[in-house]
C-alpha positions in Angstrom: 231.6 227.7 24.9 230.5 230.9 22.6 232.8 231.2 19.9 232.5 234.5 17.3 232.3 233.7 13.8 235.7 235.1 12.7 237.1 232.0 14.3 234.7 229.7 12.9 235.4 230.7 9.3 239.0 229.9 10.0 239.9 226.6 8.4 236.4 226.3 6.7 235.3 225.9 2.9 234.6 229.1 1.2 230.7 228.3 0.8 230.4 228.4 4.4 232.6 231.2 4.9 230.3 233.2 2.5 227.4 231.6 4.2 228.1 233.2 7.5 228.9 236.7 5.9 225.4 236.2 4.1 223.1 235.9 7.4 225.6 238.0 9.0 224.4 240.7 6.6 221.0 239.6 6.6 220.7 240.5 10.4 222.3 243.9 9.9 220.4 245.4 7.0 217.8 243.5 6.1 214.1 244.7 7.0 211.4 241.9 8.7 211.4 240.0 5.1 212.4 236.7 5.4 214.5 235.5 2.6 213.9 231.7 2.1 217.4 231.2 0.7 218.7 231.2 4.2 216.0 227.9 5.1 218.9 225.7 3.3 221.3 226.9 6.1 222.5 224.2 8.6 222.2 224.6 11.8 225.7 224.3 12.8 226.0 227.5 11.0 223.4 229.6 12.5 224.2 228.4 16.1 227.6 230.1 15.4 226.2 233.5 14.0 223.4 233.7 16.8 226.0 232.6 19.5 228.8 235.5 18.7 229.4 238.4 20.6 230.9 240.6 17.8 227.5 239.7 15.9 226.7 243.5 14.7 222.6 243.4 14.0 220.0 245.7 14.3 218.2 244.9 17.5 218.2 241.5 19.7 214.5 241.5 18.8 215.6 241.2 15.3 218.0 237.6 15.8 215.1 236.0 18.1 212.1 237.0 14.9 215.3 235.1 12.3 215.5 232.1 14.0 211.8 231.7 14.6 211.3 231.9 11.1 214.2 229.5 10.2 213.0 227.5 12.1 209.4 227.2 10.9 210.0 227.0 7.1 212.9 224.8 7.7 211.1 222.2 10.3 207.5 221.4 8.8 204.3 221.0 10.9 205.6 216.7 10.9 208.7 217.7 12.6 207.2 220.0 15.1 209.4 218.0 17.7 212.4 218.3 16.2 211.5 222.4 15.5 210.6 222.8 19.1 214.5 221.2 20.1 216.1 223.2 17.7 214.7 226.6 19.2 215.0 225.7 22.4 218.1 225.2 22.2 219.0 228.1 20.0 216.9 230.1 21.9 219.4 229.7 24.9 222.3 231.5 22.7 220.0 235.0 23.1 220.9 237.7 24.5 217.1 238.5 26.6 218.3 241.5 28.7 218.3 243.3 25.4 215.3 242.3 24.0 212.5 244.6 24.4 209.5 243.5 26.7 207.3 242.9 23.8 209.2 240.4 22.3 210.1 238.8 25.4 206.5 238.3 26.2 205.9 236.6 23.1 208.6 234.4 23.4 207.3 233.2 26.8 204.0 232.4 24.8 205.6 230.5 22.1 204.9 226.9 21.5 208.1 226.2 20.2 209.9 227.1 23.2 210.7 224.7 26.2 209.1 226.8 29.1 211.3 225.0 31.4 214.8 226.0 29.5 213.2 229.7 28.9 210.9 231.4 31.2 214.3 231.5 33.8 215.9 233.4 31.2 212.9 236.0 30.4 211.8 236.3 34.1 215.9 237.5 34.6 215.6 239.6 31.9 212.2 241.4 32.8 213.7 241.5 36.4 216.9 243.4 35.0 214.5 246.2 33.2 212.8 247.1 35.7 215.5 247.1 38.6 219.2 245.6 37.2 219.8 245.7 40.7 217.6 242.8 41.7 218.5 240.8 38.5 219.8 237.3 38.8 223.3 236.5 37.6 221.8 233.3 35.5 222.3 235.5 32.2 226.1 237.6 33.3 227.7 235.0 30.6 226.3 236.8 27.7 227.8 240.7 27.0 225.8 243.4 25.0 226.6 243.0 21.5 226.6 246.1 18.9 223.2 246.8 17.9 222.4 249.6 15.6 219.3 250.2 17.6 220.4 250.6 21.1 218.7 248.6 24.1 216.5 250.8 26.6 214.8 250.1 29.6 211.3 251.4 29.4 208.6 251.8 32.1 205.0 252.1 31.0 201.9 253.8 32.8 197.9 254.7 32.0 197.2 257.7 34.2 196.7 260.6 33.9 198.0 259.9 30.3 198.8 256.6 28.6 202.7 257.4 28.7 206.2 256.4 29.6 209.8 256.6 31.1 212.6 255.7 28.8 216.0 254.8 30.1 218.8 255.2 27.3 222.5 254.7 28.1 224.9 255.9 25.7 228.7 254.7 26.4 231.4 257.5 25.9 232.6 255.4 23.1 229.3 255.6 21.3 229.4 259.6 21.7 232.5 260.1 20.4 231.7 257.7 17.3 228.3 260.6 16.5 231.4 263.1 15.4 230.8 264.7 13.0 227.3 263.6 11.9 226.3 260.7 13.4 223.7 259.8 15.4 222.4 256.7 18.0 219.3 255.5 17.7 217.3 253.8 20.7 215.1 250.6 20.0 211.6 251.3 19.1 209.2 252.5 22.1 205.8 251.1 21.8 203.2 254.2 23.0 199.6 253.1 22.0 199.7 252.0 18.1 202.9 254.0 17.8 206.5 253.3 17.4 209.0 256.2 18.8 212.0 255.9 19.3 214.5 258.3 20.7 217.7 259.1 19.1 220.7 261.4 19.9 223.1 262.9 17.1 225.8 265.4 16.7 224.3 269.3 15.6 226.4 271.7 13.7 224.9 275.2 14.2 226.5 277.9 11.9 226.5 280.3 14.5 228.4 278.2 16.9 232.4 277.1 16.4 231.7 273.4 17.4 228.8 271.1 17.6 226.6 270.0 20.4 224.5 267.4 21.6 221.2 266.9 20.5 218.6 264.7 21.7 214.8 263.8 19.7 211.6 262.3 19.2 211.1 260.3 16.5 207.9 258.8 14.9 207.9 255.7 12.5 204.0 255.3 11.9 202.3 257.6 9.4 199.8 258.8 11.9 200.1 262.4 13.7 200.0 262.8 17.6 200.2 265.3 20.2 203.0 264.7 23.2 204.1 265.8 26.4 207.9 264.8 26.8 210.7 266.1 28.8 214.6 265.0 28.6 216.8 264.3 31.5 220.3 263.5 32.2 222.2 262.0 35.6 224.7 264.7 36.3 228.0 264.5 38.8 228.4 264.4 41.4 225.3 263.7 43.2 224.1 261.1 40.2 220.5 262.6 40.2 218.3 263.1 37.2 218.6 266.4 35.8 215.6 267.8 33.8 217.0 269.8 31.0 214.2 269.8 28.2 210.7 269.3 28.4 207.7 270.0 25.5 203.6 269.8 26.0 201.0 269.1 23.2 204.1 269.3 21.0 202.5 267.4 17.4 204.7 264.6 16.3 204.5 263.0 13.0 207.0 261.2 10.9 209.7 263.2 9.1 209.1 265.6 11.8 211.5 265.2 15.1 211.0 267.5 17.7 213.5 267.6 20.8 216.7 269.8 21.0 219.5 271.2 19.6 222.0 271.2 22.1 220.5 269.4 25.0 223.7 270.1 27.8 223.5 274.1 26.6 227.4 273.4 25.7 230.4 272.6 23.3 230.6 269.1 22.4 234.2 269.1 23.7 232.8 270.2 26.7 230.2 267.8 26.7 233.0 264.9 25.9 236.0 266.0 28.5 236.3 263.7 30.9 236.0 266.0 33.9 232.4 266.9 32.3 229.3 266.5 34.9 226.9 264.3 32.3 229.6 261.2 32.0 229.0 259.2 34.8 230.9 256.1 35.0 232.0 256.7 31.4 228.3 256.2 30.3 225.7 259.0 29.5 222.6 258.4 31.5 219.5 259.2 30.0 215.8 259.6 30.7 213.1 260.5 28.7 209.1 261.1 29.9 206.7 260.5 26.8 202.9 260.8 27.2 200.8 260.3 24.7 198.1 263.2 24.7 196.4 262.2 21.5 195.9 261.0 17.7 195.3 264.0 15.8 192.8 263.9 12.7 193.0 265.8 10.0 190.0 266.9 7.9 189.3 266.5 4.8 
C-alpha cells in the first residue's frame, strides 16, 4: 500500500525527516545534475518519496532518470543483481501513463529492468497515449501527481512535414491557479533535434479591463526554425475540436514565443464561468498541430 511522505515522517528521526524533504526538493528544482549526496540514501527512503501521490516534481520523466542514477552509483558493476532488483522493483512505484514516449522507450530497453515486471506496465501506458480508451486498467491504482511540467499525449508523423498533434489538458483548477500571472507549462515535445513545449498563461492587456487566455510556442534549444502550427479547443456542446489559431512559416527561436494573446477572443471570467463552452467536463481540452518546416541558418 502507497503511503505519502507526510505520514512517513511522522514518528521518524529528524535526519530522515530532512532526508525526505532533501530528495523531495531535489526532484522539484533541481536540473538533470545528479548530486551524489543523495547515493548514501536508503532505500527505504526513496521507495517512500517515489511511491507518494502528493510527490510535487517536475515531470515523471524526471523520478524514473533519479532512480536510475541512484541506482547505478549506489549498486556497482559487482552488484549488478542486486541493482537490477532494486529498480525493478522501484520501477513498479512509477507513474508510466505520464511519462513521455521517449522515456518510456528507453525504459523498455534498460538492462536493469525485469522485462517481465515492466513491458506490461509501458505497453498500458503507450496504449493509453494513443487511445485512453483501449487502455488496460493494470495501471488505474496510481493517480496523476502535480507535475510542474504537465503530461501530454503527443502523436507524431513524417509527411508532408516531419510534425505533430499535441494533446494538453488543463483542469479548471489549474486555470484558475494562472490568475493573475501564472502560467502551465506542457512537458517537452520532441520535433526533430528540438524541444517545444507548449504553455498557456494568464495575459493582461492595457486596453482590456480583465485578462484572457493565452496559449504559445515555446523553444528550448538555441537553434532557429520555421513552423506551421494551429491551436484548437473541444467546445460544448457537441465536444468537437475547434480551430481557433493557426500560424505558417512562423520563425521560432528561444526567448521568442509565438502563439496568442487571448486564444477564446474573451474575458477570462468568461472563459472560467462554468456555463462557458471551452470547460468540458471541468477540464480544458486542448490540441495543438506543429510542423516543423525547417532549421533556419543564419549567415555570417
Amino acid at each position: 500500500m502507497k503511503f505519502c511522505c507526510d505520514q512517513l515522517r511522522r514518528g521518524m528521526s529528524e535526519d530522515r525527516a530532512l532526508r525526505i524533504q532533501q530528495l523531495e526538493s531535489y526532484l522539484q528544482t533541481t536540473e538533470d545534475v545528479f548530486e551524489w549526496s543523495l547515493v548514501g540514501f536508503p532505500l527505504n527512503i526513496i521507495d517512500a518519496v517515489i511511491s507518494s501521490d502528493v510527490l510535487e516534481d517536475r515531470t515523471e520523466d524526471v523520478v524514473y532518470i533519479f532512480l536510475c542514477k541512484w541506482a547505478k552509483a549506489k549498486y556497482i558493476k559487482s552488484q549488478r543483481h542486486v541493482r537490477r532488483a532494486v529498480v525493478s522493483q522501484l520501477s513498479s512505484r512509477l507513474q508510466f501513463r505520464y511519462m513521455s514516449v521517449e522515456t518510456l522507450n528507453k525504459l523498455s530497453l534498460n538492462s536493469d529492468c525485469d522485462p517481465h515486471a515492466t513491458m506490461p506496465l509501458v505497453m498500458d501506458a503507450l496504449f493509453f497515449k494513443s487511445d485512453s480508451s483501449c487502455a488496460s486498467t493494470a495501471n488505474l491504482k496510481f493517480v496523476e501527481r502535480v507535475y510542474k511540467y504537465r503530461p501530454v499525449k503527443v502523436f507524431k508523423f513524417n509527411l508532408p512535414k516531419q510534425g505533430c498533434i499535441v494533446y494538453f489538458d488543463i483542469p479548471h483548477t489549474g486555470c484558475r491557479s494562472m490568475l493573475p500571472l501564472g502560467d502551465v507549462y506542457s512537458q517537452k515535445i520532441e520535433l526533430g533535434q528540438h524541444g517545444i513545449p507548449v504553455f498557456a498563461a494568464c495575459q493582461h492587456d492595457p486596453q482590456q479591463k480583465e485578462p484572457s487566455f493565452g496559449l504559445f510556442l515555446d523553444l528550448i534549444t538555441n537553434n532557429e526554425i520555421s513552423v506551421d502550427f494551429e491551436f484548437a479547443a473541444r467546445a460544448k456542446p457537441s465536444g468537437t475540436l475547434k480551430v481557433l489559431h493557426s500560424a505558417r512559416s512562423c520563425r521560432l527561436w528561444k526567448g521568442r514565443k509565438p502563439g496568442t494573446r487571448n486564444l477564446f477572443d474573451m474575458f477570462w471570467s468568461s472563459f472560467t464561468a462554468e456555463e462557458g463552452d471551452y470547460l468540458c467536463g471541468s477540464t480544458l481540452h486542448l490540441r495543438v498541430v506543429n510542423k516543423h518546416d525547417r532549421k533556419i541558418e543564419h549567415q555570417t
